[in-house]
C-alpha positions in Angstrom: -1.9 -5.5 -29.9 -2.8 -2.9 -27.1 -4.7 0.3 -28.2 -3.1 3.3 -27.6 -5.6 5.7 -28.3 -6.9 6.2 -25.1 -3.9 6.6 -23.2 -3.5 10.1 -22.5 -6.8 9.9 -20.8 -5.0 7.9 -18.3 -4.9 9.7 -14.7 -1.4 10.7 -13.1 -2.1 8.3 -10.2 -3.0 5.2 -12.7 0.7 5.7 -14.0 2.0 6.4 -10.9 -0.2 3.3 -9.0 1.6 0.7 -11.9 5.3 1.7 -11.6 4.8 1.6 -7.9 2.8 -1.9 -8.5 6.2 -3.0 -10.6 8.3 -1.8 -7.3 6.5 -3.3 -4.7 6.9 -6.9 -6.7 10.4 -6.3 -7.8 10.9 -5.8 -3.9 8.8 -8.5 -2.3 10.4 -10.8 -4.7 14.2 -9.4 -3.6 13.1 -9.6 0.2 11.3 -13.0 0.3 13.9 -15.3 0.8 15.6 -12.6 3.7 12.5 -12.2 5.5 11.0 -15.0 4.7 7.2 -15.7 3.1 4.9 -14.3 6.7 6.9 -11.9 7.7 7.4 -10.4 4.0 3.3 -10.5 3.7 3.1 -9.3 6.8 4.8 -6.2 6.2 3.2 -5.5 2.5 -0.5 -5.4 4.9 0.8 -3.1 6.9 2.3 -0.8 4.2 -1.0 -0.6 2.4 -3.6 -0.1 5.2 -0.9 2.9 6.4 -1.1 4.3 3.1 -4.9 4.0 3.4 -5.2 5.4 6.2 -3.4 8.3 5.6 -4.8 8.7 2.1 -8.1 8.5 4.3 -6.9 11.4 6.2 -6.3 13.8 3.4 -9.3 12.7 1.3 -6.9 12.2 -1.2 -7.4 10.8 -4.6 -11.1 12.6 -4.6 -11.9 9.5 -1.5 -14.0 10.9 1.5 -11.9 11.9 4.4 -12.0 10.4 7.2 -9.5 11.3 10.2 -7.3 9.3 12.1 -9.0 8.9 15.1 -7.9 6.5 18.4 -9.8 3.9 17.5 -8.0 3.7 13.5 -4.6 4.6 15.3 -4.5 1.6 17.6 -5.8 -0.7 14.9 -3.0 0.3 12.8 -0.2 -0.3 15.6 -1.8 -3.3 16.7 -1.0 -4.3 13.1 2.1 -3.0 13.1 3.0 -5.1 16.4 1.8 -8.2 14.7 4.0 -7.7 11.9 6.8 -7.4 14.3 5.8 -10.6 16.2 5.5 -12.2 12.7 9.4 -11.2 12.3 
């Protein structure tokens, strides 16, 4: 059996990071067959390096900052226009 002693300990985020784990594969495994496989991976890239990037903006989660500049803003729609091509 687990150990439960240590739990409390646990950050917010580490709680928060698993039920959103548990979401993102309920999803992906309700979307799949509608999107289909590329297009559904596609999309779960693009989601997390957006999420990255603006956790990367806001230095949140005690990370470094580091602003959205041009170069990380047309990186991230030229992923975002792949994904869409993928579609």
């Amino acid at each position: 059996m687990p150990r439960t002693a240590g739990l409390s300990a646990v950050p917010w985020w580490a709680w928060a990071g698993g039920l959103c784990g548990a979401l993102v594969l309920g999803a992906t495994a309700a979307v799949a067959p509608r999107l289909g496989a590329g297009t559904m991976i596609a999309m779960v890239v693009v989601g997390q390096v957006l999420c990255s990037i603006a956790l990367d903006q806001f230095g949140a989660l005690g990370l470094a900052a580091h602003p959205v500049d041009l170069r990380r803003g047309i990186g991230a729609a030229l992923l975002v226009a792949g994904a869409l091509l993928i579609k």
